[in-house]
N, C-alpha and C positions, 0 to 999 in steps of 0.2 A: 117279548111284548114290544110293539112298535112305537116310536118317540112320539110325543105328544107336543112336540116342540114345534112350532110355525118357522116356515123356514125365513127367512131376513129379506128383508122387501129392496136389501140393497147385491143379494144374492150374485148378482153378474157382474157388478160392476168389483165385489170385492175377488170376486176368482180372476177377474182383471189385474188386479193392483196385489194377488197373491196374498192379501191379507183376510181376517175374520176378525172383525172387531165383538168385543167383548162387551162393551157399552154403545149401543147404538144409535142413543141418543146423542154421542160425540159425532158418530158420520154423521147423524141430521142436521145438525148446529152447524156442522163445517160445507155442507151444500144448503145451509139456508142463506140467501142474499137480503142485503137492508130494504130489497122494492118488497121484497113479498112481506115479509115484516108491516111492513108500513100501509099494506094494503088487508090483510087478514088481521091484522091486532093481536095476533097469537101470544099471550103474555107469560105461556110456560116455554117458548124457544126465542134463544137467541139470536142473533146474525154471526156472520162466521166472520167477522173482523178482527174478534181476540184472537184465534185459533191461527187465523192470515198472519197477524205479527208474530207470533209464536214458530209458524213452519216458515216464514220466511228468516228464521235465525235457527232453527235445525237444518234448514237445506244450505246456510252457509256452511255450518259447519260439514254436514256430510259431504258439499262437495271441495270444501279445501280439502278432506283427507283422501276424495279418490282422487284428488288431484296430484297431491303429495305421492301417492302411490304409483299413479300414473304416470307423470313426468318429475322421477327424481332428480333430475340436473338443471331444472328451473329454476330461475332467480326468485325472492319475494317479490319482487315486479312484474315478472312474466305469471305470476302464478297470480296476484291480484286481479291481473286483465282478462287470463283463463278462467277467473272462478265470476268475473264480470259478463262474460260471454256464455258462460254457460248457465246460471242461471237469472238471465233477463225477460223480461216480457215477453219474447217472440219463445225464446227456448220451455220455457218453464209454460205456455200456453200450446206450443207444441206435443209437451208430452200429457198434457190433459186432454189433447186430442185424439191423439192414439188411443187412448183408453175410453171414448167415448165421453167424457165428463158431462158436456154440455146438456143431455138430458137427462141427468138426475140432477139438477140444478135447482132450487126451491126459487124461480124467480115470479117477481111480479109481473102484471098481464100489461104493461106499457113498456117494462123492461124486454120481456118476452117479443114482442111485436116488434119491438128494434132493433131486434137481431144478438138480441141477448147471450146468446147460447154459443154464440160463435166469436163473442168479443175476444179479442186478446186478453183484454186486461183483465176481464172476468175470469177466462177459464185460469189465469194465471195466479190469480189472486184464491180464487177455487183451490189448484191444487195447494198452495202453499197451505191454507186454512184443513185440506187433508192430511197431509204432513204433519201438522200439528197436532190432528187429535188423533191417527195414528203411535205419534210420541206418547199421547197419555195414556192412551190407549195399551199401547206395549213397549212402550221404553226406547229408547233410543238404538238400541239392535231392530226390533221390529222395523221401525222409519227409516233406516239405515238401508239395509235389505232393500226395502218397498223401491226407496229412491235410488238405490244403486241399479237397481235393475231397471227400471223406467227411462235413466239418464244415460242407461248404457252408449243408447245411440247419439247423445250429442255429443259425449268424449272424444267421437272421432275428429268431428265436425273443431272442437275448441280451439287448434292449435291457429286454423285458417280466421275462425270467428274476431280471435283473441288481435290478429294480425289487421284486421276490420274494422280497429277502434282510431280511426283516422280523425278523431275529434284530439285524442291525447296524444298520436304521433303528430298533429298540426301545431298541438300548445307547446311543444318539447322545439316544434324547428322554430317558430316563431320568438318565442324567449330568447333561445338562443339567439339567434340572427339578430332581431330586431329588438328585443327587451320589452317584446310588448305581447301583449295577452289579446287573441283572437276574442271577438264579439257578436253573438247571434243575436237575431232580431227578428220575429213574426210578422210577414208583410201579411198573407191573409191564409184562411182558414174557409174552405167550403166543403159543401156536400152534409148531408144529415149525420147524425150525432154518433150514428154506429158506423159509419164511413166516411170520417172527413180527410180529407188532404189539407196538408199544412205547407205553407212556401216558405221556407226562414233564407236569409239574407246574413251573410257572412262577411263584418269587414274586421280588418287589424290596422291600428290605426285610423286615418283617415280613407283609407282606400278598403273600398268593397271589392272582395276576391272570388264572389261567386255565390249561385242563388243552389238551394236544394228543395227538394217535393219531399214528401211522405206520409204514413198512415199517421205519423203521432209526433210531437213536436222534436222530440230526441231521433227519428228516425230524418228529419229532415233537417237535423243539427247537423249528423253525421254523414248525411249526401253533400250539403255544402260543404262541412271540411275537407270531404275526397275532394273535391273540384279545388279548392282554394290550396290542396294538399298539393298536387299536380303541377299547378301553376306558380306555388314558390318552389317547386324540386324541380319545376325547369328554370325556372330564374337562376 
């Protein structure tokens, strides 16, 4: 007798992420966003913000343990700044990409039109809020799995990422030498709201060491410190 069962309207995206959820109402919650919310009034679904804090404290933990697996001769310092690099905004909205995320995304139609689907911070905050209701979903093996396999490829990438945090190799020389704690400052901010560049300004002390761009105010924290990084390692 043939199944009578409708097949799952999230059908590809879960043979993506190797998972089948059990309660489907958990993947809708965890791709519904606060515009679409706020724009349809839907009062039996939630936003995926609980589900977001939630997977973003199971992907700590799953990935300090491939970490730990991964590089057993890490210090807890080296392994802090590995597990900082590998799941941050660029990373963790990278592998929501690979798997197509941004269009099963429940977003609003002003969200949408501004590039919604392709935000960093969305799809990042996205997968986290999947993560999450995959956890409820099927436990902490299940989200385990999902994210070991998904993060595979940035594992490579960690050891170089991790060497890139030139904001806390600048505060470590700085201290030292000088006893003084480096200082960002937002000179300006343009372009629309799903593509803005940010200029921050880097001094220590009284002397400003160098200006950095980028898409987000941390990515243009961290261009400044490479340059002001540069110019106390030649001093």
């Amino acid at each position: 007798m043939p199944s009578t069962q409708e097949p799952s309207p999230y059908a590809i995206l879960e043979e993506r992420l190797a998972y089948s959820f059990r309660d489907t109402a958990l993947v809708e919650t965890a791709l519904t966003h606060r515009s679409w919310l706020n724009e349809t009034l839907d009062a039996a679904r939630a936003d995926n913000e609980r589900l977001e804090f939630l997977g973003d404290a199971v992907l700590a933990l799953v990935s300090s343990d491939l970490l730990m697996k991964r590089f057993p001769e890490q210090s807890e310092g080296e392994l802090s700044k590995a597990r900082a690099a590998l799941v941050n905004e660029a990373g963790l909205a990278r592998v929501a990409d690979a798997v197509g995320l941004g269009q099963w995304i429940f977003l609003g139609h002003g969200e949408a039109q501004a590039g919604g689907r392709q935000k960093r911070s969305l799809l990042a905050n996205t997968f986290e809020a999947l993560v999450g209701a995959i956890y409820l979903d099927g436990g902490y093996s299940a989200a385990f799995r999902v994210a070991e396999r998904l993060m595979e490829p940035l594992l490579a990438d960690v050891p170089a990422a991790a060497n890139k945090d030139f904001k806390s190799r600048l505060q470590e020389l700085a201290q030292g030498r000088l006893q003084m704690t480096p200082s960002y400052a937002v000179l300006s901010e343009s372009g629309p709201d799903h593509a803005k560049t940010f200029e921050v300004a880097i001094t220590i002390g009284d002397k400003e060491y160098g200006r950095g761009f980028g898409r987000s105010k941390k990515e243009a924290q961290q261009s400044a410190a490479e340059i002001a990084l540069a110019i106390m390692e030649a001093e």
